[in-house]
N, C-alpha and C positions, 0 to 999 in steps of 0.2 A: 581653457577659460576664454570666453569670446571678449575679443577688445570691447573700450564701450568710447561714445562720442560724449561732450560736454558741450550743450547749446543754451548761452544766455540767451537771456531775454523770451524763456522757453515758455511762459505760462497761457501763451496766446498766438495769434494770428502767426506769421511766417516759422515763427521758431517751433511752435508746438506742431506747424503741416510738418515742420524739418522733420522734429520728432516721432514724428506718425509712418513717417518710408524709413528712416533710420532704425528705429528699432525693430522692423523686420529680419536687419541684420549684424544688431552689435546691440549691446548694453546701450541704455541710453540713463544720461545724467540732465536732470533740468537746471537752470541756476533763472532765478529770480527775484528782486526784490515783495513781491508778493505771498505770503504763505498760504493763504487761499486759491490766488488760478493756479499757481503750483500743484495743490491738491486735487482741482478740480481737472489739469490738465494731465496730470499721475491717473485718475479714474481713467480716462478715454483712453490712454495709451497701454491699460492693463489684460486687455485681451492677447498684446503679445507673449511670442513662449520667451521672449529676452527679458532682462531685467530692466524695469524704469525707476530711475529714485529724482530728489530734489534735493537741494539745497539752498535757505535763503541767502541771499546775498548783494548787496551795493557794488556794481561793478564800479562804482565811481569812488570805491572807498581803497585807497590801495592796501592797507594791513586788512580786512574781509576778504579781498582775492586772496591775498598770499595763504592765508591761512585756510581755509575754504578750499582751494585747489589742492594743496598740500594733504589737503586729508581725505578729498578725493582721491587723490596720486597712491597714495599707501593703501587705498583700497580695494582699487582699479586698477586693469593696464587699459589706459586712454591712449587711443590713438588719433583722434580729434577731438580741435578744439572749432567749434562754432561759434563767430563772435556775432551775434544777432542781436544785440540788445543796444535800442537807438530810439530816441523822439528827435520830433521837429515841431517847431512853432513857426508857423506860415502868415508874415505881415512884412508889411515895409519895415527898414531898417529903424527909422526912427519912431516905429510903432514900439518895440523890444524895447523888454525892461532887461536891468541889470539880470534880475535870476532866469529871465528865458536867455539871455545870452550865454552864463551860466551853467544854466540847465544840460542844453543842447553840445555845449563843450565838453563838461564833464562826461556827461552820456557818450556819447559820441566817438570820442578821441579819448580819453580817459579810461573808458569803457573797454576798448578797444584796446590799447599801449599792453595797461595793467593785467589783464589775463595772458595774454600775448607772449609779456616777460617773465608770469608767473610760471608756464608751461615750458617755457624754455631749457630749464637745466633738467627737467623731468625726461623732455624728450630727447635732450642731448644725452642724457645717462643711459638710457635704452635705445637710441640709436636708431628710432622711428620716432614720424610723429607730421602733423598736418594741423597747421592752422588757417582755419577761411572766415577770410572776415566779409561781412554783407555791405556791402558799399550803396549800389544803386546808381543811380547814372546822374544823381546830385554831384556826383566825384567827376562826371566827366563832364561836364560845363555847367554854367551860372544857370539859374532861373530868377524870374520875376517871383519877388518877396520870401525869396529862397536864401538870401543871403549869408547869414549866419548858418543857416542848415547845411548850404553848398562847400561854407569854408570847412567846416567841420568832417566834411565827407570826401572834400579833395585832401584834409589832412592825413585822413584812415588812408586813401587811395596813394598817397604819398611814402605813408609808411609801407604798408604791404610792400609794396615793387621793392621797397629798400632792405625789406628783409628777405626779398625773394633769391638779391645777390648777397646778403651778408649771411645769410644758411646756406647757399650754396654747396654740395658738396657734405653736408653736414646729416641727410637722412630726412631732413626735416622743410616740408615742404609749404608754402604760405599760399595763399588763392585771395583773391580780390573777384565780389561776385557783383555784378551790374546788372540792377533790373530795375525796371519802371515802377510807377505805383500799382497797390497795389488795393484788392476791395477789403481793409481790414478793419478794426473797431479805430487801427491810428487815424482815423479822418472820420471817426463821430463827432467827435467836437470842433470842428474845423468845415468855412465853406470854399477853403481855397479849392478841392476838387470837386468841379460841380457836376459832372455825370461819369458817378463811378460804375457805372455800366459796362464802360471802356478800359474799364482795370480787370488782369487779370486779378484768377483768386489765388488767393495762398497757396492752397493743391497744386495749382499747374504751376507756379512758380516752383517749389520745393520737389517737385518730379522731376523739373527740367535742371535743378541743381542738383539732386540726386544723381542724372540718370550720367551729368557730366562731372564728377568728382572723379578724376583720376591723378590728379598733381599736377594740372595744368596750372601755370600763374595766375591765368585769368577767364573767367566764365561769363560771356555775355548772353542773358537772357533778352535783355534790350539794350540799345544803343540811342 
C-alpha cells in the first residue's frame, strides 16, 4: 500500500503545487476549509496513477483536527504531515482589528500546534512519521507591516526546532521550510507586494521543497 502525505491548506497555490510533485509518489490527502477548491484542486490532481482525496476542515478548530486526522489515520498509512495552511494581513500594527489579529493567530499557530499534536501518537504507534511545517522567512526576522504575521511565524519557527529535540530519537521527524513570497492568489487582495514579478511561482517553490525532503530540520529556499 503506498504511504500517503496530508497537506493543509491544499485547495490552492503552494499546498495544491505541493500536491501536484507529491502525488507522483504517495497518496495524497488534501485538508481544507473550502469544499469547492478542494474539488476543483482533487480535478487537477486526478491524472495521477496515486490516490487523491479531501477532507474539509478548520485547522483552527482543535476537536475538527482531532477528529478529521483520526479518520484519515485509520484509513491511511501517512507518513507526512504538511502543515501549509497560513494567511497574513499586511498593515501597520495599529491599522489591525481585533479579528485580523485573531485571524492570523489562529491560522497560523493554531493551525500549525493542532495537527502537529493530532499526528503525534499515530506516528509514534507506527514508528515513522514526518511533519513540515511551511514557515517562510517571516520566522527569520521582522518586516515592515508584518507584524503580527512575523510573530506568528517566528511562533511556528519556534515550535518546529522544539519538536525537532523533543522527537528526537523517536522515528519522527519535524522540518521548518523558509521561503520568500510567493506569486499566489495570497496577494490579490493586498498592495503590500508591489511587483510580483520578482516572486517565485508556487511550482518552483514546491520542486525545490520536494526535491530537498529528506529529514533535514530545516529547508531554506530563501533567506
Amino acid at each position: 500500500m503506498n504511504k500517503t502525505v496530508i497537506i493543509t491548506g491544499g485547495g490552492s497555490g503552494l499546498g495544491l503545487a505541493l500536491a501536484n510533485h507529491y502525488s507522483t509518489n504517495f497518496n495524497v490527502c488534501l485538508i481544507g476549509r473550502t469544499e469547492s477548491k478542494l474539488q476543483q484542486a482533487i480535478e487537477t490532481l486526478s491524472q495521477t496513477e496515486n490516490r487523491v482525496s479531501y477532507h474539509v476542515c478548520d485547522v483552527a478548530d482543535y476537536e475538527q483536527v482531532q477528529s478529521v486526522l483520526h479518520t484519515i489515520f485509520e484509513k491511511e498509512t501517512v507518513h507526512l504531515l504538511i502543515n501549509n495552511a497560513g494567511t497574513g494581513i499586511f498593515e501597520p500594527l495599529h491599522l489591525l482589528s481585533k479579528d485580523d489579529i485573531e485571524q492570523m493567530i489562529h491560522t497560523n499557530v493554531y493551525g500549525t500546534i493542532y495537527p502537529s499534536k493530532a499526528v503525534f501518537p499515530h506516528f509514534n504507534k507506527q514508528g515513522f512519521g514526518k511533519v513540515m511545517n511551511i514557515i517562510s522567512t517571516a520566522g527569520l526576522r521582522g518586516k515592515v507591516n508584518e507584524s503580527v504575521y512575523c510573530a506568528t511565524k517566528f511562533a511556528v519557527r519556534g515550535f518546529t526546532e522544539s519538536l525537532v529535540k523533543e522527537w528526537e530519537g523517536t522515528g519522527i521527524f519535524p522540518t521548518a521550510v523558509y521561503m520568500g513570497g510567493m506569486d499566489t492568489p495570497f496577494w490579490d487582495e493586498t498592495d503590500h507586494i508591489k511587483d510580483r514579478s520578482r516572486l517565485k511561482s508556487p511550482e518552483t517553490v514546491a520542486k525545490m521543497i520536494f526535491d530537498q525532503d529528506d529529514n533535514r530540520p530545516e529547508i531554506f529556499i530563501d533567506r
